[in-house]
N, CA, C and O atoms as a GROMACS GRO file, in nm:
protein
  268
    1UNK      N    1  -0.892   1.606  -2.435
    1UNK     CA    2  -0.868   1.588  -2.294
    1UNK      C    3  -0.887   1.441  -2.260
    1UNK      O    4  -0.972   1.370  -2.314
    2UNK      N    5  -0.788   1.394  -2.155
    2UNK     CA    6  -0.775   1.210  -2.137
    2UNK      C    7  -0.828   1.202  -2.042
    2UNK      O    8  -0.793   1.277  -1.951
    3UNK      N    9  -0.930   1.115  -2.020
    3UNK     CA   10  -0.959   1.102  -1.884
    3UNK      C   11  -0.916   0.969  -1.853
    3UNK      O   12  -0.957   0.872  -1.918
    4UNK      N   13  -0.801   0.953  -1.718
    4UNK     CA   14  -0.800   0.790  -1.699
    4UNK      C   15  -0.801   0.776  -1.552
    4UNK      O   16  -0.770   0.862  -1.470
    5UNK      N   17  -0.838   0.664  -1.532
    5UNK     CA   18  -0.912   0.620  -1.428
    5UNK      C   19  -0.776   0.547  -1.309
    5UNK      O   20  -0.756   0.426  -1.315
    6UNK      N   21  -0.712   0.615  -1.231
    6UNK     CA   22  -0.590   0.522  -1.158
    6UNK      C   23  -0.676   0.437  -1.070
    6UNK      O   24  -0.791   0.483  -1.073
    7UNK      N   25  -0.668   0.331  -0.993
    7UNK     CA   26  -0.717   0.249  -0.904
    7UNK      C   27  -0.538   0.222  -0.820
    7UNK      O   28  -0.425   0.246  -0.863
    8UNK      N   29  -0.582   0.167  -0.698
    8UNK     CA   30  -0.508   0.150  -0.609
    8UNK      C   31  -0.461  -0.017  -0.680
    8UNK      O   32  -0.555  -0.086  -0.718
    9UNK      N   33  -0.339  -0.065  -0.692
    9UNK     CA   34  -0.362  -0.205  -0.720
    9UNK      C   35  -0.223  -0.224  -0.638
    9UNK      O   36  -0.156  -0.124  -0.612
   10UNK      N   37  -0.179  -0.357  -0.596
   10UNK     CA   38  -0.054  -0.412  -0.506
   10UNK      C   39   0.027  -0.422  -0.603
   10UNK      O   40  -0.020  -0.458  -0.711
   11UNK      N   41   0.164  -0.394  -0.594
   11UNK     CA   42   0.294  -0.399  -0.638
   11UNK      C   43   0.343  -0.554  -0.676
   11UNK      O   44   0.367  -0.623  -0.577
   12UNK      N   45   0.353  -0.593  -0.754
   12UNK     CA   46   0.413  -0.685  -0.804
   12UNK      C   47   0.559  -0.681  -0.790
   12UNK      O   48   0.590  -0.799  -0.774
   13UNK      N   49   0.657  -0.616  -0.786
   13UNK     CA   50   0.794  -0.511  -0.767
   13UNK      C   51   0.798  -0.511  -0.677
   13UNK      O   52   0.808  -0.621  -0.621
   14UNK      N   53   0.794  -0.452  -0.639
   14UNK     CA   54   0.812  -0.338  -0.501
   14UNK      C   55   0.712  -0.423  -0.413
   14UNK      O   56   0.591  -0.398  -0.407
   15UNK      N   57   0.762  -0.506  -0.358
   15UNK     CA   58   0.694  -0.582  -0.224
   15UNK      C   59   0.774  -0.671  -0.104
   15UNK      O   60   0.847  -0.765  -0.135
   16UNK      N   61   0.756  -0.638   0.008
   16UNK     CA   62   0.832  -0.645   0.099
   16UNK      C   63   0.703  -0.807   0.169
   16UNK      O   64   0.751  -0.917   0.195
   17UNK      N   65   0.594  -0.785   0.180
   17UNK     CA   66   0.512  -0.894   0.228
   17UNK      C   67   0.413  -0.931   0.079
   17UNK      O   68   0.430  -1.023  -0.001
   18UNK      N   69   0.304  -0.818   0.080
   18UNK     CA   70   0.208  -0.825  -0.030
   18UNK      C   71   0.166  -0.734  -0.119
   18UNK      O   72   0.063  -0.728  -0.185
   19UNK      N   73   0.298  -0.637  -0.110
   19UNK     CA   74   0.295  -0.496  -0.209
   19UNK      C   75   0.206  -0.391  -0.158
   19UNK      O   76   0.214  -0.276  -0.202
   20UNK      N   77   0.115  -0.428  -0.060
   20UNK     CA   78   0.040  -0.322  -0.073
   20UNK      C   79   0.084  -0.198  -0.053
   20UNK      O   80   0.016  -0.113  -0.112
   21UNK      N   81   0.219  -0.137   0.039
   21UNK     CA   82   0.288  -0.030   0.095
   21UNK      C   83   0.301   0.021  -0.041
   21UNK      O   84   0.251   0.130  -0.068
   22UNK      N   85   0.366  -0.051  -0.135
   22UNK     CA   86   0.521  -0.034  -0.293
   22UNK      C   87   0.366   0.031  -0.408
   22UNK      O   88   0.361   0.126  -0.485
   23UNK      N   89   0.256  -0.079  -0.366
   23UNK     CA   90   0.115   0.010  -0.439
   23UNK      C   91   0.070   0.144  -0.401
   23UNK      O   92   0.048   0.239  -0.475
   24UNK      N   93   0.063   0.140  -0.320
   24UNK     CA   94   0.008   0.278  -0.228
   24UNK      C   95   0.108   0.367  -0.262
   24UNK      O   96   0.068   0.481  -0.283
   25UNK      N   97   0.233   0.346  -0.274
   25UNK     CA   98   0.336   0.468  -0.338
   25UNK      C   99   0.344   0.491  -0.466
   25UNK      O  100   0.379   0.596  -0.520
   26UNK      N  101   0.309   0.388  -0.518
   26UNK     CA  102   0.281   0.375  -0.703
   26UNK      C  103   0.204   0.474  -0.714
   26UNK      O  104   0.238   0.583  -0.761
   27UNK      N  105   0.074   0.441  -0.665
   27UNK     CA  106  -0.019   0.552  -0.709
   27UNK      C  107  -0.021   0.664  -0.642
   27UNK      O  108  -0.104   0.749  -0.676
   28UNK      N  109   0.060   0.688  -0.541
   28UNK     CA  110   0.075   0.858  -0.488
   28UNK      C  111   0.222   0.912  -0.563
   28UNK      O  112   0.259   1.029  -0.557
   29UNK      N  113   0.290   0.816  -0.627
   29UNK     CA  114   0.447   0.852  -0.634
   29UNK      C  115   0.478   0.876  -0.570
   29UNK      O  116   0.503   0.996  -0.579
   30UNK      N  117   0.516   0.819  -0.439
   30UNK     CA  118   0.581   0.866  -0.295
   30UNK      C  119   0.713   0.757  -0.312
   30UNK      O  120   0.718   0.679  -0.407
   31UNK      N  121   0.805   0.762  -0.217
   31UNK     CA  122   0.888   0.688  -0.231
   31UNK      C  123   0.825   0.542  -0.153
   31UNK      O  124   0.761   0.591  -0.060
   32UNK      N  125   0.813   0.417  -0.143
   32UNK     CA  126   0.752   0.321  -0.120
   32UNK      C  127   0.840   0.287   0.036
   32UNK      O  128   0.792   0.217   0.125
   33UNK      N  129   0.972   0.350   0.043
   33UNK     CA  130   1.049   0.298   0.178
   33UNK      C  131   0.978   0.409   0.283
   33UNK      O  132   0.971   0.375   0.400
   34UNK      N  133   0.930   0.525   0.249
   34UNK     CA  134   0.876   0.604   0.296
   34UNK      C  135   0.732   0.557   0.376
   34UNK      O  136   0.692   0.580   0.490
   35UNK      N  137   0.674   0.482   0.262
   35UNK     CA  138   0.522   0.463   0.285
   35UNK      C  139   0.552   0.335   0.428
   35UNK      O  140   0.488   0.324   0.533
   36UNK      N  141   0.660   0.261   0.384
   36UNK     CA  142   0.666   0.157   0.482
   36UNK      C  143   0.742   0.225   0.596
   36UNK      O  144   0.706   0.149   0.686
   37UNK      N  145   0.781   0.269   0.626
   37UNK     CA  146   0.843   0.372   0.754
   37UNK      C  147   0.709   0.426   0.849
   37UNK      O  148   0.689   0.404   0.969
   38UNK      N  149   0.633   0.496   0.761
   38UNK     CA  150   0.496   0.584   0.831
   38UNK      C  151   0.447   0.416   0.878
   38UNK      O  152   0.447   0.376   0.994
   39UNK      N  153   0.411   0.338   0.763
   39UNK     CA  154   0.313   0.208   0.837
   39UNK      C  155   0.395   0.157   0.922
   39UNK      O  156   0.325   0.127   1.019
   40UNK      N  157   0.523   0.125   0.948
   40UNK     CA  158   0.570   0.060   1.099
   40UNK      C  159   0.555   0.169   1.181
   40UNK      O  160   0.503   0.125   1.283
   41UNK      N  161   0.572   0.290   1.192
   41UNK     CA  162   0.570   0.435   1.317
   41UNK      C  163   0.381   0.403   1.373
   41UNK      O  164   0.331   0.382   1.483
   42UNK      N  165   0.335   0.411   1.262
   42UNK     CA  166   0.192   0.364   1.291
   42UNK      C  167   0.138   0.266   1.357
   42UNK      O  168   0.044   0.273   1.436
   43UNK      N  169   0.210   0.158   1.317
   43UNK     CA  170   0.204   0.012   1.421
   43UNK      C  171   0.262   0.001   1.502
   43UNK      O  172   0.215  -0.081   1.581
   44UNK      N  173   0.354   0.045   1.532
   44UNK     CA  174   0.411   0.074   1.661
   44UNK      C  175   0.331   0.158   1.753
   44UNK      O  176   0.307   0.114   1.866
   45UNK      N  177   0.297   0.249   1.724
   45UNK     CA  178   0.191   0.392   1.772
   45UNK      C  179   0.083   0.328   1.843
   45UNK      O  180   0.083   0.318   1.966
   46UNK      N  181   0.006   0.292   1.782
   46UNK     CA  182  -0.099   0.180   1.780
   46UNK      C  183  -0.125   0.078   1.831
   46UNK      O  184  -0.237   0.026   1.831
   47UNK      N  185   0.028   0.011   1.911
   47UNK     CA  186   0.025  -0.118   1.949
   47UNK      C  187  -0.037  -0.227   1.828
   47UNK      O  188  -0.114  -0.316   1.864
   48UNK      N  189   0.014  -0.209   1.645
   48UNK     CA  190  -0.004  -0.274   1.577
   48UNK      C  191  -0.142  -0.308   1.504
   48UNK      O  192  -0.176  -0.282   1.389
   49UNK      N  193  -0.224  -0.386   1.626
   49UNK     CA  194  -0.363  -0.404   1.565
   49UNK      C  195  -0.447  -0.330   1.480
   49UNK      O  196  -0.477  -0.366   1.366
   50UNK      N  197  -0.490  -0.220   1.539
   50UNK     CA  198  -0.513  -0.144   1.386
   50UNK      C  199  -0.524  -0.156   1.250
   50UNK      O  200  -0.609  -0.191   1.169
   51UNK      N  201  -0.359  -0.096   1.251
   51UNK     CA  202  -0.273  -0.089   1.151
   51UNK      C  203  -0.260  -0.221   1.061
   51UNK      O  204  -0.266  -0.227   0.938
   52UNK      N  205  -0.245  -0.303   1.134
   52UNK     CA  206  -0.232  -0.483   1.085
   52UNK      C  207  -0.347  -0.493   0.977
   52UNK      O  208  -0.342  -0.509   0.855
   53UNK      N  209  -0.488  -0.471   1.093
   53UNK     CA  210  -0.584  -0.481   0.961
   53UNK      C  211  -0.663  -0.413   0.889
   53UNK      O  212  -0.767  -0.457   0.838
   54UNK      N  213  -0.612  -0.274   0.876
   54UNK     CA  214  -0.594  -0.199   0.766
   54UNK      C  215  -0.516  -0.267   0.676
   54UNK      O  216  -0.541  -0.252   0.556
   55UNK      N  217  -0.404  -0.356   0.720
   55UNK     CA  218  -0.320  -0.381   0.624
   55UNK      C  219  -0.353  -0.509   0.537
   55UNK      O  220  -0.329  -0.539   0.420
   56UNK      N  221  -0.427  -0.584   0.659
   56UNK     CA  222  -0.524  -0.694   0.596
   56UNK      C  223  -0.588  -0.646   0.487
   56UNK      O  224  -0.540  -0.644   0.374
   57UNK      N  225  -0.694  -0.608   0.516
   57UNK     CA  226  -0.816  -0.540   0.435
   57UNK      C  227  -0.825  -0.475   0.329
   57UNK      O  228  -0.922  -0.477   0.252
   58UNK      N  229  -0.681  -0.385   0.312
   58UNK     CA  230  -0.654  -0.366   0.189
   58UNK      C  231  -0.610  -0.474   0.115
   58UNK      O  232  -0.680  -0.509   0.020
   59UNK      N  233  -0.464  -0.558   0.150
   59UNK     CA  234  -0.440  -0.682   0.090
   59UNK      C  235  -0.554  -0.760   0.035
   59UNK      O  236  -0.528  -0.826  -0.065
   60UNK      N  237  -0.679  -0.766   0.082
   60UNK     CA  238  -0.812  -0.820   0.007
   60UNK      C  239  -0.842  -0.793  -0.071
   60UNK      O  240  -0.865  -0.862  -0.170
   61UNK      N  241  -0.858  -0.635  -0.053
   61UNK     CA  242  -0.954  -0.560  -0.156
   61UNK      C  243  -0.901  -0.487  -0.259
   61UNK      O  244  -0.965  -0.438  -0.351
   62UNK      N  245  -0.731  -0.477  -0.234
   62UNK     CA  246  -0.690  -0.453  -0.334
   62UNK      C  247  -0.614  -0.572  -0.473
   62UNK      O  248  -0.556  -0.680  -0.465
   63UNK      N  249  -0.643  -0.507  -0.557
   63UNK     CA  250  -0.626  -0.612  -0.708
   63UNK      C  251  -0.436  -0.637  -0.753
   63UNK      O  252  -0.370  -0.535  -0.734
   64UNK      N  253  -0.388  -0.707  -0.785
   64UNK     CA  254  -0.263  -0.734  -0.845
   64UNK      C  255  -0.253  -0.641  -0.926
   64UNK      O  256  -0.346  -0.607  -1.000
   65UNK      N  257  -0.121  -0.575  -0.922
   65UNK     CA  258  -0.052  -0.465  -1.011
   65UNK      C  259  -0.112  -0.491  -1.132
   65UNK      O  260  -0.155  -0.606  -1.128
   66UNK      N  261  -0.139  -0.433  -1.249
   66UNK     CA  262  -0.209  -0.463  -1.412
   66UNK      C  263  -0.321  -0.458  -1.419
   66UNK      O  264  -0.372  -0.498  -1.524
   67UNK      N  265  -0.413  -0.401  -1.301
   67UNK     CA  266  -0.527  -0.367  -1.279
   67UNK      C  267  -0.618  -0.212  -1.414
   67UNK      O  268  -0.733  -0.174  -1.396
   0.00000   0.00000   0.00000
């Protein structure tokens, strides 16, 4: 039995600003135009702020694709 460890890491590929959306679909296998659709409906929803730095905050804390 394999045990492996996925981590969230940003898209190197698949990046529209800083990958983080194209990452976040990597590791769910979602479609990544998808993931960025929900995050603009969200920032819009929201009047943005929020959402923005969620989007910050991950961009920090998450690591470059090859993680």
């Amino acid at each position: 039995m394999s045990s492996t460890t996925r981590t969230f890491c940003r898209s190197r590929h698949d990046r529209m600003i800083a990958g983080v959306c194209g990452g976040i679909a990597l590791r769910m296998h979602w479609n990544p135009v998808l993931v960025r659709g929900v995050f603009v409906v969200l920032a819009l929803a929201t009047f943005l702020l929020p959402v923005a730095l969620v989007y910050l905050i991950l961009w920090l804390l998450m690591s470059e694709e090859g993680c």
